[in-house]
C-alpha positions in Angstrom: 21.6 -2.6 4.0 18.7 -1.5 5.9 19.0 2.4 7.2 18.9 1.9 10.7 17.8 6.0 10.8 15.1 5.5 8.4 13.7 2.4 10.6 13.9 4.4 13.3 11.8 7.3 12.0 9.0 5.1 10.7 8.6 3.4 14.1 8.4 6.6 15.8 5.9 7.8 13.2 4.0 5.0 13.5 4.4 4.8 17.7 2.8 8.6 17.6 0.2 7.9 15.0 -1.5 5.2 16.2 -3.6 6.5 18.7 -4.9 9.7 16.9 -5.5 7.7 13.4 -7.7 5.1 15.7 -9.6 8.4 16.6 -9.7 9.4 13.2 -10.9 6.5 11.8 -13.7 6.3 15.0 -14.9 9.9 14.3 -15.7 9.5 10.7 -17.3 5.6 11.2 -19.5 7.9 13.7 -20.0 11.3 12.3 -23.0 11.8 9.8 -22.3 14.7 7.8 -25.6 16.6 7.7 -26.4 18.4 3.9 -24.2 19.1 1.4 -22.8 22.4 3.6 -21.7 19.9 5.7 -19.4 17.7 3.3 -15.7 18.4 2.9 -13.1 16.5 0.7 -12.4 14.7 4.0 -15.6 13.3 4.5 -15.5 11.7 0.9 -11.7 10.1 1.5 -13.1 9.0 4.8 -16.2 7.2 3.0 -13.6 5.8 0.6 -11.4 4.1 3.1 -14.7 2.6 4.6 -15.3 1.0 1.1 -11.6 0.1 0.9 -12.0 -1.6 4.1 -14.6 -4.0 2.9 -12.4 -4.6 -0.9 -9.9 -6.8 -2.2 -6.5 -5.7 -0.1 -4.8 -4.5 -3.5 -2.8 -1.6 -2.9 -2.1 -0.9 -7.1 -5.7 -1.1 -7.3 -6.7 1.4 -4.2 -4.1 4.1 -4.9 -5.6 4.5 -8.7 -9.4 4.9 -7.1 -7.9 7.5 -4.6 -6.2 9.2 -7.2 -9.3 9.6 -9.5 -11.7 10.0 -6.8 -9.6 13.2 -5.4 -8.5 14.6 -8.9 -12.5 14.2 -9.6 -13.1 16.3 -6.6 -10.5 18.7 -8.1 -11.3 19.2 -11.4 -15.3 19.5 -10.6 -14.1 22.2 -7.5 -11.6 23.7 -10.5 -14.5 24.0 -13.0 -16.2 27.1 -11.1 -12.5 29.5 -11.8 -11.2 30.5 -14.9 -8.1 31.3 -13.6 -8.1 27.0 -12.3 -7.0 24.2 -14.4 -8.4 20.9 -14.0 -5.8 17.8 -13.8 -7.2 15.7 -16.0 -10.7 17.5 -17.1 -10.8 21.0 -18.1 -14.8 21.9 -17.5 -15.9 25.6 -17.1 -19.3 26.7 -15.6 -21.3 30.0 -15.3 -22.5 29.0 -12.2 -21.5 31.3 -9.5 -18.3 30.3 -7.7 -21.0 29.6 -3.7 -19.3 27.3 -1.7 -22.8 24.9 -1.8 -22.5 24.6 -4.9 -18.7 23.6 -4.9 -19.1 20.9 -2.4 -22.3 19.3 -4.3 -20.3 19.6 -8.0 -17.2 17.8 -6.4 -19.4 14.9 -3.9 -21.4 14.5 -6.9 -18.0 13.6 -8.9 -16.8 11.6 -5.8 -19.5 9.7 -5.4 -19.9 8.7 -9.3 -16.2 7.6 -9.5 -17.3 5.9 -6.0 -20.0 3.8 -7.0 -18.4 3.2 -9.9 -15.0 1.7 -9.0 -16.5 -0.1 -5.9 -19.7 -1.6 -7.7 -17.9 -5.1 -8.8 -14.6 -4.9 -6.6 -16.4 -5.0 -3.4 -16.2 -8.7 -1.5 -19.7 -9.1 0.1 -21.5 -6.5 -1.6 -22.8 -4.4 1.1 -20.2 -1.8 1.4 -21.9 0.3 -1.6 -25.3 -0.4 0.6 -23.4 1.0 3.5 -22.8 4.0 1.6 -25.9 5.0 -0.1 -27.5 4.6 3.3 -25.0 7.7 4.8 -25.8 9.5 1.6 -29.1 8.9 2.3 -29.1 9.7 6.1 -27.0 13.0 5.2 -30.0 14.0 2.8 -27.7 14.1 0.1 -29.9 11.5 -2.2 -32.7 14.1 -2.1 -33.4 15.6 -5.7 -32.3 18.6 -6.5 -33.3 21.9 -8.5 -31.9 25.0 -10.4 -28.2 26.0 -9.7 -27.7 22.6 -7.5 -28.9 20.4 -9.8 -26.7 22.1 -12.6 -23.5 21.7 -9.7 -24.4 18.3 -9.7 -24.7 17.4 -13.1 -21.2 19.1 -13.4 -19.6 16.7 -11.4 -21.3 13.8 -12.8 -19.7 14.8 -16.1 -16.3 15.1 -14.7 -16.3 12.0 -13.2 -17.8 10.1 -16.3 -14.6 11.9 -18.3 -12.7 10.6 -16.0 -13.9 7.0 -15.7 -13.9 7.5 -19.6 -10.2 8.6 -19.7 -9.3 6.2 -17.6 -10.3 2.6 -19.3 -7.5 2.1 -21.3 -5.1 3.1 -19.0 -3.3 -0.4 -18.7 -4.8 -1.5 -15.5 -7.2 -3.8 -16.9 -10.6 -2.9 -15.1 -12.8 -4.1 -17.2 -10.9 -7.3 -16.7 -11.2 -7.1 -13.3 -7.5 -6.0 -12.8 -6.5 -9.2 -13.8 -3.0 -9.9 -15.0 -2.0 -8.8 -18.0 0.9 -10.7 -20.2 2.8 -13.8 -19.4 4.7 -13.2 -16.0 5.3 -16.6 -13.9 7.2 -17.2 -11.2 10.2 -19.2 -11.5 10.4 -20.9 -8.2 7.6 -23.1 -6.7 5.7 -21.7 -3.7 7.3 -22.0 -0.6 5.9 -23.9 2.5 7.4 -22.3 5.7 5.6 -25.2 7.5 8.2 -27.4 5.8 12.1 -28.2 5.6 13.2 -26.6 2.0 12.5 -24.2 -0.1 12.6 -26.0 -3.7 14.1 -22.9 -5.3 15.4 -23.2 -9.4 16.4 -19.6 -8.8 17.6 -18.1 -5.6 17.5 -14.7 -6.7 13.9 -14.8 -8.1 11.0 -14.3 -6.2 9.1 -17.1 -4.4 5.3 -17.0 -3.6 4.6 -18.1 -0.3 1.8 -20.9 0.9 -0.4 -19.0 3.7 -3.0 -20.9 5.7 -3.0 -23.4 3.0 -3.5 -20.6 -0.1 -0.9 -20.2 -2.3 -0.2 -16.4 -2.9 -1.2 -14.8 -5.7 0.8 -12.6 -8.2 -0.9 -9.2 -7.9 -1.0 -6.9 -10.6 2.3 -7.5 -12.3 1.3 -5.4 -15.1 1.2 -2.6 -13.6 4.1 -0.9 -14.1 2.4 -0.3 -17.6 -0.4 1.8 -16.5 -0.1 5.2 -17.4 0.9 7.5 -14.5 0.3 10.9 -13.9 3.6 13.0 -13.8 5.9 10.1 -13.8 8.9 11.5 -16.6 9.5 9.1 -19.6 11.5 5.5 -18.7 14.2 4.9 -21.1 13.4 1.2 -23.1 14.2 -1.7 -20.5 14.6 0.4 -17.5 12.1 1.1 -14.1 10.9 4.6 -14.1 12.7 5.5 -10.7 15.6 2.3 -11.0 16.4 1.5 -7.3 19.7 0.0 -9.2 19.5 -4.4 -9.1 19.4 -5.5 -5.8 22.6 -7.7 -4.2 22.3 -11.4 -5.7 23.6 -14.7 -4.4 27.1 -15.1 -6.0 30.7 -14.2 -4.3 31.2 -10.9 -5.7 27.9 -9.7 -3.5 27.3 -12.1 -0.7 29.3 -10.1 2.0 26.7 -7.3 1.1 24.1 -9.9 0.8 24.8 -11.6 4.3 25.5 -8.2 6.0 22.0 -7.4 5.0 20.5 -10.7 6.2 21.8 -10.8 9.5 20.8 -7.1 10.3 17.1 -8.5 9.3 17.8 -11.9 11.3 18.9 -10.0 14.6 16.0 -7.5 14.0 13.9 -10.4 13.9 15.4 -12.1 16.8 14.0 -9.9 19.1 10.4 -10.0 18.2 10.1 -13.7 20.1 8.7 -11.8 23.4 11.6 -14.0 25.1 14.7 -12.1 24.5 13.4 -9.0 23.1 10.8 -8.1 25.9 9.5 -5.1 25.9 11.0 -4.3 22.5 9.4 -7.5 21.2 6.1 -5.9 22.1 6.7 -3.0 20.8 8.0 -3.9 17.7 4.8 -6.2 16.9 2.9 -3.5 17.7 4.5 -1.3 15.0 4.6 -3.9 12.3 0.7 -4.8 12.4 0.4 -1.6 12.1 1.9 -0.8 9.0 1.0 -4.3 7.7 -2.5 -2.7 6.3 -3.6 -6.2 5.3 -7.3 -7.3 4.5 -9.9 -5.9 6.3 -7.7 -2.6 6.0 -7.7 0.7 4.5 -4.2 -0.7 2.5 -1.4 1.0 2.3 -2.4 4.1 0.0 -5.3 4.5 2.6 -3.3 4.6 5.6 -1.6 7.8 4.2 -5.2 8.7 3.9 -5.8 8.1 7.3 -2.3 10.2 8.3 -3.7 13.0 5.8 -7.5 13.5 7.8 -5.3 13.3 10.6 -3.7 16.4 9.2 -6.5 18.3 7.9 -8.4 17.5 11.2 -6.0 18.8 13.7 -3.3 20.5 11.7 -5.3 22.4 8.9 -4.9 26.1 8.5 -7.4 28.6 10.2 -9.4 29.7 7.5 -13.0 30.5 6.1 -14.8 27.3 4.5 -13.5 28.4 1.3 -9.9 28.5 1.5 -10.3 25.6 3.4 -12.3 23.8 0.9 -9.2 24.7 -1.1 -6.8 23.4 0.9 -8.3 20.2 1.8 -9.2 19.7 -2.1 -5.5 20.5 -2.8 -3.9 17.8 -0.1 -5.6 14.6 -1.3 -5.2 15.6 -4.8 -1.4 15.7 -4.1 -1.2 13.1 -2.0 -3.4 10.7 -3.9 -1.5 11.7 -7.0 2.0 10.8 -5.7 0.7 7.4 -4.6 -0.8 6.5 -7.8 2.5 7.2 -9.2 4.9 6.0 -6.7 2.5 2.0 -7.3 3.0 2.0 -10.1 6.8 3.0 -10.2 6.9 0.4 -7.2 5.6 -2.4 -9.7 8.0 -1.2 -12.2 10.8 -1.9 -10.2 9.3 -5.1 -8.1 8.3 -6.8 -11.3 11.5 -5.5 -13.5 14.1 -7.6 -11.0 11.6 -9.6 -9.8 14.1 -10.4 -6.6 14.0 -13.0 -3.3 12.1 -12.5 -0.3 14.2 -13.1 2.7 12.5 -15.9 4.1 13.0 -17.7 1.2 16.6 -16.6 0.8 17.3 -17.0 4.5 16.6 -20.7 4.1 18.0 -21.4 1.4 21.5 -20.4 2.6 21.5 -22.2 5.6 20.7 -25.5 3.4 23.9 -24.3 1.5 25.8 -24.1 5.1 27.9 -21.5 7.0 30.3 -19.3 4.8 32.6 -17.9 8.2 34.8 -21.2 8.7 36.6 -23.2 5.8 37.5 -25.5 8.2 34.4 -26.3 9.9 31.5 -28.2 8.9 28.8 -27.4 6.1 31.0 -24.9 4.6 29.6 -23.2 1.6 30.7 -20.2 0.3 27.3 -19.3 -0.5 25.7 -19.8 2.7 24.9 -18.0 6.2 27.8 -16.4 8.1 27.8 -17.8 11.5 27.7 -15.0 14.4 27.7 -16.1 18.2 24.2 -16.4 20.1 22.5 -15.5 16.4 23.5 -17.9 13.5 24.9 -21.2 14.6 26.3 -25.0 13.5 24.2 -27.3 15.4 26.3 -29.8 16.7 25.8 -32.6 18.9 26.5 -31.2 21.8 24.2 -28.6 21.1 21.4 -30.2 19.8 21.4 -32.5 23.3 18.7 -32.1 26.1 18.7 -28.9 28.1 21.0 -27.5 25.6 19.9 -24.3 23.4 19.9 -25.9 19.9 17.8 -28.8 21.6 15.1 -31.1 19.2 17.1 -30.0 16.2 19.1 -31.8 14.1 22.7 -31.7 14.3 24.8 -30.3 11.6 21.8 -27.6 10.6 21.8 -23.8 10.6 19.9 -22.3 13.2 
């Protein structure tokens, strides 16, 4: 069932963020940070998302390069302390712990991991350009000497560990994240232009035929990469197991139908005529979170939300706790979504269950499941509820009437 409190909570969240991440994102298109003095964790998340922006719209994919990019920053910041321990990479330095030399150690090691990970990924090619023009215009391409050359060849090295490290951690970059093993889907795409859905499996996922392109299966393999703090699954089992989702069969349809009529009256009033204002506003809210192509995806948006934070909400502090505390937010942010994609794979690929339009259509073709009596009777199919879900009779269907231009004896 969906958690009416929960949706309520992310529409509010996402009501109140919109404006102030629109500002976020204006400021940092805008800003040119001037010198290394002038760069903060913040600013390289913020050049990130820009690259992200101009990628493939993989979200597996863009929460891995946020992870390593911030843990880069952290280990390389974690390097100049003793008494720190790096994440992945345990460097040490006698280089004095000066906050210069801090930020150029960790945008050097953000900036490797950067160039790297974005080099081939990137669709046209000129994000990278993009971005060696603001490290140029920031003066942060000019050579260095002494202690900040030694900072910088410090982060270079963590990064390279950690591109190293990272190769054969089942994502398959060097194969261009490709999919690994044998996954198919069962069912035929789905055509919403057209009547049917074709499925061999109604409780199997269904890709979906958009503007003529047949969806692709992205990165099923993924719940094989290795996470960071995610405990041990037990053999056949999804790290965090969500439990199997309701199927189509008699001991779970009333759960099952419950479910998709909360989702069809949802959706009922998002067609600007009986939802209204609500219709707008609900549109509003779910382009926002759609974080599509041409996005920051959907580990970036909670980028976005975190410079929001460390913009507006950040502690008052010198730069160095602040460095600290900016360093420490993305790394355990970034962190969390790296593991929680690829616990989401594990779980999305392990049942490997319906999407709702393709369920949704394929139990009205099976009928109505509230009246024995009536017609198109299935067991299996859509309950009917009043004004929502209806038998289209003739009566109906006839001109002026609210089922009109569709064929009687259908679910609509």
């Amino acid at each position: 069932m969906i958690r009416r409190a929960g949706l309520f909570l992310g529409v509010l969240a996402a009501a109140t963020l919109s404006p102030v991440v629109a500002a976020v994102v204006a400021q940092h298109e805008d800003a040119a940070p001037s010198g290394w003095e002038g760069m903060s964790p913040s600013d390289w998340i913020a050049l990130q998302l820009d690259l992200i922006r101009r990628d493939q719209p993989t979200p597996t994919v863009q929460a891995r390069s946020l992870f390593h990019v911030s843990v880069a920053m952290h280990d390389a910041w974690a390097a100049f302390d003793d008494e720190r321990a790096g994440l992945l990479v345990n460097e040490t330095t006698d280089l004095p712990d000066a906050d210069r030399l801090c930020r150029i150690a960790l945008g050097t090691a953000a900036s490797t991991v950067l160039r790297h990970r974005y080099a081939l990924t990137n669709r046209d090619g000129l994000a990278l350009l993009k971005f060696e023009r603001s490290l140029r215009d920031a003066g942060l391409l000019d050579e260095l000497a002494g202690d900040d050359a030694a900072a910088a060849e410090l982060g270079r090295l963590v990064a390279q560990r950690i591109i190293a490290d990272s190769v054969e951690d089942g994502s398959n970059e060097q194969g261009r994240y490709l999919p690994i093993g044998d996954y198919r889907p069962v069912n035929e795409p789905l055509d919403p232009w057209r009547s049917g859905t074709g499925l061999k499996d109604p409780d199997r996922w269904q890709p979906v035929i958009v503007d003529g392109r047949t969806q692709r299966t992205m990165t099923p393999h993924w719940g094989d990469v290795r996470p960071f703090a995610l405990p041990e699954r037990a053999e056949g089992t999804p790290y965090l197991d969500p439990g199997p989702p309701p199927l189509l069969n008699e001991i779970d349809h009333a759960e099952l139908a419950a479910s998709l009529v909360e989702l069809i009256l949802l959706s009922s009033k998002l067609d600007g005529v009986n939802g209204g204002a609500e219709a707008d506003y609900g549109r509003v809210v779910a382009e926002f979170w759609e974080d599509g192509p041409a996005t920051e995806s959907p580990p970036g948006h909670w980028n976005l939300v975190a410079l929001f934070a460390a913009e507006h909400t950040g502690p008052e502090v010198g730069l160095s706790e602040r460095l600290e505390w900016e360093i420490e937010l993305f790394v355990a942010l970034n962190a969390a979504l790296h593991d929680a994609a690829i616990a989401c794979w594990d779980a999305k690929f392990h049942y490997d269950s319906i999407r709702p339009i393709s369920l949704i259509r394929h139990m009205g073709e099976l009928g109505q499941s509230s009246d024995p009596d009536a017609d198109r009777h299935h067991p299996l199919g859509l309950p009917l509820v009043p004004g929502l879900i209806e038998l289209v009779t003739d009566a109906s269907a006839a001109d002026g009437e609210r089922h009109e231009g569709i064929e009687a004896g259908l679910i609509a």
